[in-house]
C-alpha positions as CSV (number, residue, x, y, z in Angstrom):
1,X,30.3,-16.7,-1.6
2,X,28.3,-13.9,-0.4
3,X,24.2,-14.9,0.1
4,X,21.8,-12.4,-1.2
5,X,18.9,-12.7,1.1
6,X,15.1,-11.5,1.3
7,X,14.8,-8.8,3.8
8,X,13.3,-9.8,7.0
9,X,11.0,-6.6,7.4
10,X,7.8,-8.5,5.7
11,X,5.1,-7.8,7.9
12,X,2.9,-10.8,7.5
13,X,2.1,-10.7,3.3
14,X,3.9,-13.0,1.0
15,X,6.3,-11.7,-1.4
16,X,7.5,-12.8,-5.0
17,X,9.9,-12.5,-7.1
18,X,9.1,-10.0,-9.8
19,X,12.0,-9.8,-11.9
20,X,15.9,-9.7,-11.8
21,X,17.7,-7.1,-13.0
22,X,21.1,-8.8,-13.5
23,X,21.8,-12.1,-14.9
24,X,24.2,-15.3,-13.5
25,X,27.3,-14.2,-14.6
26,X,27.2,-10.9,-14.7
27,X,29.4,-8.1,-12.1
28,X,27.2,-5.8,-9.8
29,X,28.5,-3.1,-7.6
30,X,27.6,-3.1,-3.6
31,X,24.0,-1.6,-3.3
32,X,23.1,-1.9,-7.4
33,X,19.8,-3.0,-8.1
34,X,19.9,-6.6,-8.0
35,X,16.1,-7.8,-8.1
36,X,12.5,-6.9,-7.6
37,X,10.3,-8.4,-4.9
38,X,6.4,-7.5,-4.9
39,X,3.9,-8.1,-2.5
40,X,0.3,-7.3,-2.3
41,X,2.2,-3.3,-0.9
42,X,4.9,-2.8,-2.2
43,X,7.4,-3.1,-4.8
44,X,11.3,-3.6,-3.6
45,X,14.6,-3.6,-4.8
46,X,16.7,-5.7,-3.4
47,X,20.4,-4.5,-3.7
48,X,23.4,-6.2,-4.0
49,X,25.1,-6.8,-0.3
50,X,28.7,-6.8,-2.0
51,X,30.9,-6.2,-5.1
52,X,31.3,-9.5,-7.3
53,X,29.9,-11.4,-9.9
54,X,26.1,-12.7,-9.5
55,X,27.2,-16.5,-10.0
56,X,23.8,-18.2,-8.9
57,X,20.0,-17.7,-8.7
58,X,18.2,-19.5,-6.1
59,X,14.5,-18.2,-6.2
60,X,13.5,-17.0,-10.3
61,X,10.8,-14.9,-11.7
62,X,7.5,-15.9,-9.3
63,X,9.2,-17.8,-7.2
64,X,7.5,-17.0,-3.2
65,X,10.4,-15.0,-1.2
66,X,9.7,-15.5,2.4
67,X,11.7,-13.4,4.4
68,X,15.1,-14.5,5.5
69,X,15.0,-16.9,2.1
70,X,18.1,-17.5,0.1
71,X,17.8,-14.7,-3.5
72,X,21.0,-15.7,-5.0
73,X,24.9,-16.1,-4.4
74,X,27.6,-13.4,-5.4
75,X,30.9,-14.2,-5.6
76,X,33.3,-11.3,-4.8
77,X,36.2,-12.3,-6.5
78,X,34.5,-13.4,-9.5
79,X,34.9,-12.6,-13.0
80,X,32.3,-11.3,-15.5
81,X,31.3,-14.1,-18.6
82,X,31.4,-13.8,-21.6
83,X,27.9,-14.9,-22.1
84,X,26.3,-12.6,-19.8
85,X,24.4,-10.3,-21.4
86,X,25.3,-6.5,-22.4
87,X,23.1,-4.2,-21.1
88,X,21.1,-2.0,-23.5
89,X,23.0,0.7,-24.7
90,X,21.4,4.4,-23.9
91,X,20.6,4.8,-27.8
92,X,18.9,1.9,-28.3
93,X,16.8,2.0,-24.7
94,X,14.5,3.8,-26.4
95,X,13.7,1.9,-29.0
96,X,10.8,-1.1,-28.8
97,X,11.9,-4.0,-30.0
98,X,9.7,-5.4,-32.8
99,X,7.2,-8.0,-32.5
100,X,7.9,-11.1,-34.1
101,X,4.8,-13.3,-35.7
102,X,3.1,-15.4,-33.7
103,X,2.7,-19.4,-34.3
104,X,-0.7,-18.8,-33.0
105,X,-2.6,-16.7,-30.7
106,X,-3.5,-17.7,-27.2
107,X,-6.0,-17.1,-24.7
108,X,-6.0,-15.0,-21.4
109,X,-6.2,-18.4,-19.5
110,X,-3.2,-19.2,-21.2
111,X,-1.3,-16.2,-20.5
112,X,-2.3,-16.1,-16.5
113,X,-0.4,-19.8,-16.4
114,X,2.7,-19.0,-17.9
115,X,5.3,-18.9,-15.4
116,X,7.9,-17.3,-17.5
117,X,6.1,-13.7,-16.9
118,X,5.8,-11.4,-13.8
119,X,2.7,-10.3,-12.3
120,X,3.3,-7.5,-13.4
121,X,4.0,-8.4,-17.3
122,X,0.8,-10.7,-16.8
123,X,-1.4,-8.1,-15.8
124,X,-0.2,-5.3,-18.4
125,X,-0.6,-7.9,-21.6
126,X,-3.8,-8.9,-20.2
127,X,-4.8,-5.2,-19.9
128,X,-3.8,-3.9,-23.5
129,X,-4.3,-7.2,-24.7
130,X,-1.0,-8.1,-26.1
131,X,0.5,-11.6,-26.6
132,X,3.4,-12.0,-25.1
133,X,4.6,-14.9,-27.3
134,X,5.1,-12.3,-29.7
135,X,7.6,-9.8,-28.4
136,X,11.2,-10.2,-28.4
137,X,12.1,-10.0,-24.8
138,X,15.1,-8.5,-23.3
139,X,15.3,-10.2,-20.0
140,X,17.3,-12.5,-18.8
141,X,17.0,-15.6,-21.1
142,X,14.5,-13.5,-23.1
143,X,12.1,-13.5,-21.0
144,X,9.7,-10.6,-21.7
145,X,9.7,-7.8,-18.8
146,X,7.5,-4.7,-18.1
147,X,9.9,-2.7,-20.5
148,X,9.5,-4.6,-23.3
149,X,5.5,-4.1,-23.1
150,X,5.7,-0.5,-22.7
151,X,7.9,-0.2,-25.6
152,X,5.9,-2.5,-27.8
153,X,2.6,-0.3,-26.8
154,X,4.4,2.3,-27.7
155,X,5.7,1.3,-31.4
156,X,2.0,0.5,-32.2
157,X,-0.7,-1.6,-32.5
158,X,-0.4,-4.6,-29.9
159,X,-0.6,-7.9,-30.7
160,X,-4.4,-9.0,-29.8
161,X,-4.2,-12.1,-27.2
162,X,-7.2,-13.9,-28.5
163,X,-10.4,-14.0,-25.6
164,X,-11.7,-17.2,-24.2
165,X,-15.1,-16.2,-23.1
166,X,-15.4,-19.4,-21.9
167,X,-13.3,-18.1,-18.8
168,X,-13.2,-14.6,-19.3
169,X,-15.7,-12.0,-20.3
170,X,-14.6,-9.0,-22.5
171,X,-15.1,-6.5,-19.5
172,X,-13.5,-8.8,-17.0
173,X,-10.5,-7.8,-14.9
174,X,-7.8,-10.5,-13.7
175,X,-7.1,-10.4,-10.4
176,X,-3.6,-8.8,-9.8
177,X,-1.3,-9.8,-6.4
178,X,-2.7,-6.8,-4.6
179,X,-6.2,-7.4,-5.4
180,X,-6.0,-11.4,-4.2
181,X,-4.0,-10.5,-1.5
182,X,-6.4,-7.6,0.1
183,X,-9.2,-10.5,-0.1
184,X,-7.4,-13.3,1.6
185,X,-6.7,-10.7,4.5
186,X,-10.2,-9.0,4.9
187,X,-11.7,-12.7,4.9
188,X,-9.1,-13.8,7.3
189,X,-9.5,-10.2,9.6
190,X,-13.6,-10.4,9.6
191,X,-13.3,-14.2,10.4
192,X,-10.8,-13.8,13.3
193,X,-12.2,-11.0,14.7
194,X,-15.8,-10.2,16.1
195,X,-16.1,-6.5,14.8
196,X,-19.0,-4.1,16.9
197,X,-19.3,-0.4,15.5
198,X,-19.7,3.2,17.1
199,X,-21.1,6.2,15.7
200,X,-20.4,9.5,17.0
201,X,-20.7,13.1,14.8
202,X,-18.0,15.7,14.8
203,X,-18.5,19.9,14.3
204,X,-15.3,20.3,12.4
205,X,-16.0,24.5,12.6
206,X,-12.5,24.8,15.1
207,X,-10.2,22.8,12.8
208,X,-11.6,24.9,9.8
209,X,-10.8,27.7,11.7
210,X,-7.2,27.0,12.8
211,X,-6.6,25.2,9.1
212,X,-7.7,28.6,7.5
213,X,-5.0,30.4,10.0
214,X,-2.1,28.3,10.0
215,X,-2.1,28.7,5.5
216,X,-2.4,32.7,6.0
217,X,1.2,32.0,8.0
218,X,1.9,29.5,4.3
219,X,1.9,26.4,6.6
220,X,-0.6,24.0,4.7
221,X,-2.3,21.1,6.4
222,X,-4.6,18.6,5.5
223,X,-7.6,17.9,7.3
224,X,-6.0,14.4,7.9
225,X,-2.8,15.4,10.1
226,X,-5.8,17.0,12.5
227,X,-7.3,13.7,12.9
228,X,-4.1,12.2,13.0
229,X,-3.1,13.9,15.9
230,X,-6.5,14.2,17.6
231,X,-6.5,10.4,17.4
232,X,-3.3,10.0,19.2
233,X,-4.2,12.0,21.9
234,X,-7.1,10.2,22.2
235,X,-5.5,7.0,22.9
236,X,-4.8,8.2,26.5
237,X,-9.0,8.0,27.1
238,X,-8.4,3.8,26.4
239,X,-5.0,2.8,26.2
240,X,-6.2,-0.7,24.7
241,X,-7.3,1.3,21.2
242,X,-4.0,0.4,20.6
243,X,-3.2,-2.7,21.3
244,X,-4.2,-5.7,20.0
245,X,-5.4,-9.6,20.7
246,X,-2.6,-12.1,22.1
247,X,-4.3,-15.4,22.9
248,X,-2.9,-14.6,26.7
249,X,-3.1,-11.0,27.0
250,X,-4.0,-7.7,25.9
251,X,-0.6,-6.5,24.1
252,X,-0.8,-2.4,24.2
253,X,1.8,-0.9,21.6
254,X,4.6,1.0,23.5
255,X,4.1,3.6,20.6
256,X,1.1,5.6,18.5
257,X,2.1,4.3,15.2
258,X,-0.8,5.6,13.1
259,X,-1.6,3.9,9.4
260,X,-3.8,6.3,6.8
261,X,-5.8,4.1,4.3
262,X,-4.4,5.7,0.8
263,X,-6.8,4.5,-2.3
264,X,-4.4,3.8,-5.5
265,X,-7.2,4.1,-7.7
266,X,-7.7,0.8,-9.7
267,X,-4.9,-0.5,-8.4
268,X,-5.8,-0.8,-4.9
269,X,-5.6,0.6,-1.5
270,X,-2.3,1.4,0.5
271,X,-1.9,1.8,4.6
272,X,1.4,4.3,5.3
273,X,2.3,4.5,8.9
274,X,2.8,7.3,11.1
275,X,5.6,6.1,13.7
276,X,5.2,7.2,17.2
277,X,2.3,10.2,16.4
278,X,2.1,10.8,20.3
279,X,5.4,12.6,20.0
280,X,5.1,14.4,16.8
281,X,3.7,18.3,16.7
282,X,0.8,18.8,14.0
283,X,3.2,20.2,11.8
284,X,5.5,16.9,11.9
285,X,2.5,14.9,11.4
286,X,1.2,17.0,7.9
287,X,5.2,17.0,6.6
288,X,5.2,13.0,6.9
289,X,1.9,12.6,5.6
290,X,2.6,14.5,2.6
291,X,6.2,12.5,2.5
292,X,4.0,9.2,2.5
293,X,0.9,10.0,0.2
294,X,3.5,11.3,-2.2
295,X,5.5,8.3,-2.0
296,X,2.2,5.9,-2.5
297,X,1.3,7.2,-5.0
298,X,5.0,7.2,-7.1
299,X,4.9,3.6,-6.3
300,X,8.0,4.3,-4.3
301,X,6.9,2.6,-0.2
302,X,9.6,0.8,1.4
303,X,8.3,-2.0,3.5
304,X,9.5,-0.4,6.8
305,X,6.8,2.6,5.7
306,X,3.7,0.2,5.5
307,X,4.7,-1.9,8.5
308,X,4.4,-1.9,12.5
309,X,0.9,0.1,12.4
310,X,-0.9,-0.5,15.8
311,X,-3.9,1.5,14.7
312,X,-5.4,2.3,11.6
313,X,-7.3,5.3,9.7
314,X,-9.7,5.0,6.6
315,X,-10.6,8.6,6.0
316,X,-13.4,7.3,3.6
317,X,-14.9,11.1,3.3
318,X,-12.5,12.1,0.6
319,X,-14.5,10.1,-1.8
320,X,-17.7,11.0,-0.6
321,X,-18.6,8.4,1.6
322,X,-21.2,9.7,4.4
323,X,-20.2,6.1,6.6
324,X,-19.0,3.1,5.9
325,X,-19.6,0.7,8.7
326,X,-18.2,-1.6,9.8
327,X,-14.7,-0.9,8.4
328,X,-12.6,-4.0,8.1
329,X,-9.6,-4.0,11.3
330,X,-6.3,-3.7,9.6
331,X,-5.1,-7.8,11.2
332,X,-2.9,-7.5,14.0
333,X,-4.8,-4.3,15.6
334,X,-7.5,-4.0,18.3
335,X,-9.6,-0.6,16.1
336,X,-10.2,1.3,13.1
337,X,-11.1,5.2,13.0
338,X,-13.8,5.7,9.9
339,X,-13.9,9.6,8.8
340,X,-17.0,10.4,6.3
341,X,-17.5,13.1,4.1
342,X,-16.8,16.7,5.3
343,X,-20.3,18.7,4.9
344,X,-22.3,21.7,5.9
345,X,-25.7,20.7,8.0
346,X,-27.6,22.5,10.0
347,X,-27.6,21.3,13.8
348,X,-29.2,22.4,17.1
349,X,-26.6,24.8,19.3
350,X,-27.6,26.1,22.9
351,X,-27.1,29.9,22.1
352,X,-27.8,32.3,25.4
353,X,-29.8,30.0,26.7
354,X,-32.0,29.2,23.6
355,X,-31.7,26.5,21.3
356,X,-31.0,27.5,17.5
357,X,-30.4,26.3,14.7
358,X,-27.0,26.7,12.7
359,X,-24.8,25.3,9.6
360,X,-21.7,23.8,10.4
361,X,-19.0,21.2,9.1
362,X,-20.1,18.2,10.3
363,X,-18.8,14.8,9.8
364,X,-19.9,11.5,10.9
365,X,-16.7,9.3,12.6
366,X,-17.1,5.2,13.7
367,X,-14.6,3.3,15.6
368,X,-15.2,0.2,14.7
369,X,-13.0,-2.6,17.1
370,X,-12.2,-6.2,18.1
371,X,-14.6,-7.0,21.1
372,X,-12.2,-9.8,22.1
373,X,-9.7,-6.5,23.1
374,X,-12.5,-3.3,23.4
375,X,-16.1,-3.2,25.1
376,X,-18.7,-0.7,24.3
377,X,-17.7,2.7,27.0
378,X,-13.7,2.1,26.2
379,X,-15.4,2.7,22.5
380,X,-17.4,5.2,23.4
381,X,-14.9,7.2,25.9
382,X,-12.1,6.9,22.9
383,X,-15.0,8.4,20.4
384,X,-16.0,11.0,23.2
385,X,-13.1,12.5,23.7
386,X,-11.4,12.2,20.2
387,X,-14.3,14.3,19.1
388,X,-14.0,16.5,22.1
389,X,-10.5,17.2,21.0
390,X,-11.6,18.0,17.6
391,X,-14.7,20.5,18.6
392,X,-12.3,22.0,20.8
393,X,-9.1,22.7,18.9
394,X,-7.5,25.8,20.4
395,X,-6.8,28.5,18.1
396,X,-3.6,29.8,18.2
């Protein structure tokens, strides 16, 4: 028998079983989709490690997957059953199978407990309000997946799931795995950690200027990859930036791996990392970002690209955030850079001796860090010179 394990690269946050995609008894091919884990980052498949016939599942449908744990068994010199099921042939994959009467509605209570659906199945009859007692499911042993939903929704009308206002009010919305996740570790982060903030304001006028000439030669960066990079040089001013809190040391990351807070919308909030930005040019830095955001936002992270961050961005300006302080530390890491809104204000400038006043692209930045690791002028001297390195951008 060949063991079909959970992949060791977790970092930390609890996965679950979402949903397989074969059933016991039926062949898979080395590398086939063999089932989904989720955690409060990502969605995975796991593929199958071998050729053979899935002949036992060990962890089911919301089962807790730590890493290392035992999925399920393939043998490779199995044979297919006769009793495992056909998959849906390409004609009929596009038809929604019809929803059968119900015995009696249910409330959302009701559908949060059973353990026979996913999160993810959970969450989307709870969102259109559709009993899931009442589709014909397609999964293995007819359990209802994501598919079926999305194919009922689009046949028509759903099939009300009756509200218990005693638990739930009509505008309420159920906390997802994300969601629940996110608040155990921002609890946990602002409990372990004593967090002190810095402000500092940056004249983004020489990045403007080298952005606007770098897309006349069609090379196109974002405003981010400039503080990216600026924040990786910066790390020379105070090494310990990027380290982090061991209860016998100071543990400083052999490598500037940089993570960019990336909002999801409703669904949540995302941290892609950067590997090793101290080596990378500017243009390296904007082709991975745009590789990452891309991939966020597709739902398509692998664990290794949310993982091994030592220091963290939330570039809270793109929604129009002036500051946000303190900004919760990512666990694990010693800061966390805070970017506000991009703006035109009008400062004071020294100008042939006189002082005047002019408009330029200002921005307020906080680092906000773990006093156990950072004191107040290693804050200030990172701050200092990140924004010297921004004011001064050279512009070739």
């Amino acid at each position: 028998m060949i063991d079909v394990l959970v992949p060791e690269e977790q970092e930390g946050t609890k996965a679950v079983v979402r949903g397989w995609l074969k059933a016991v008894g039926e062949r898979v091919e080395e590398n086939d989709p063999l089932v989904e884990l989720e955690t409060d980052k990502v969605t995975q498949e796991v593929p199958a490690p071998a050729a053979g016939v899935l002949t036992e599942i060990i962890l089911d449908t919301d089962a807790e997957a730590e890493p290392g744990a035992l999925l399920a068994r393939i043998d490779p010199a199995g044979e297919a059953s006769d009793a495992a099921p056909a998959a849906i042939a390409p004609a009929e994959a596009g038809k929604a199978p019809k929803p059968t009467a119900s015995s009696g509605t249910i409330d959302k209570a009701s559908v949060l407990k059973e353990t026979r659906l996913s999160p993810a199945v959970r969450r989307a009859c709870l969102q259109h309000e559709i009993d899931p007692a009442a589709i014909d499911g397609t999964g293995r042993d007819g359990r209802v997946t994501l598919e079926d939903v999305h194919r009922v929704l689009a046949d028509g009308p759903a099939i009300a799931v009756a509200s218990s206002h005693a638990t739930f009010a009509p505008d309420d919305i159920p906390h997802d795995r994300m969601r629940k996740t996110i608040a155990d570790n921002m609890v946990k982060a602002v409990t372990d950690a004593p967090h002190v903030t810095a402000l500092f304001e940056a004249d983004f006028s020489a990045i403007a200027a080298h952005k606007a000439a770098m897309k006349e030669k069609d090379v196109k960066l974002s405003y981010t990859a400039y503080i990216v990079k600026a924040a990786a040089e910066a790390m020379a001013a105070a090494p310990a930036i990027n380290g982090r809190w061991e209860e016998d040391r100071i543990a400083i990351s052999p490598t500037i791996d940089i993570g960019v807070g990336t909002a999801l919308g409703d669904k949540g909030l995302v941290v892609p990392v950067v590997k090793d930005c101290g080596s990378l040019s500017l243009k390296q830095i904007g082709a991975k970002l745009d590789e990452l955001t891309t991939k966020a936002r597709d739902g398509k992270l692998d664990r290794k690209d949310v993982s091994g961050g030592s220091f963290t961005i939330s570039n809270h300006g793109v929604s129009g955030s002036l500051l946000a302080a303190p900004i919760i530390l990512h666990q694990g890491q010693a800061a966390i850079l805070g970017v506000g809104k991009l703006e035109k204000r009008v400062v004071v400038r020294e100008l042939d001796g006189q002082d005047v006043m002019v408009i330029r692209p200002m921005a307020y930045v906080t680092l906000t860090i773990d006093h156990r690791v950072v004191d107040g002028h290693q804050t200030n001297g990172w701050l200092s010179r990140f924004v010297e390195i921004l004011e001064q951008w050279p512009t070739d």
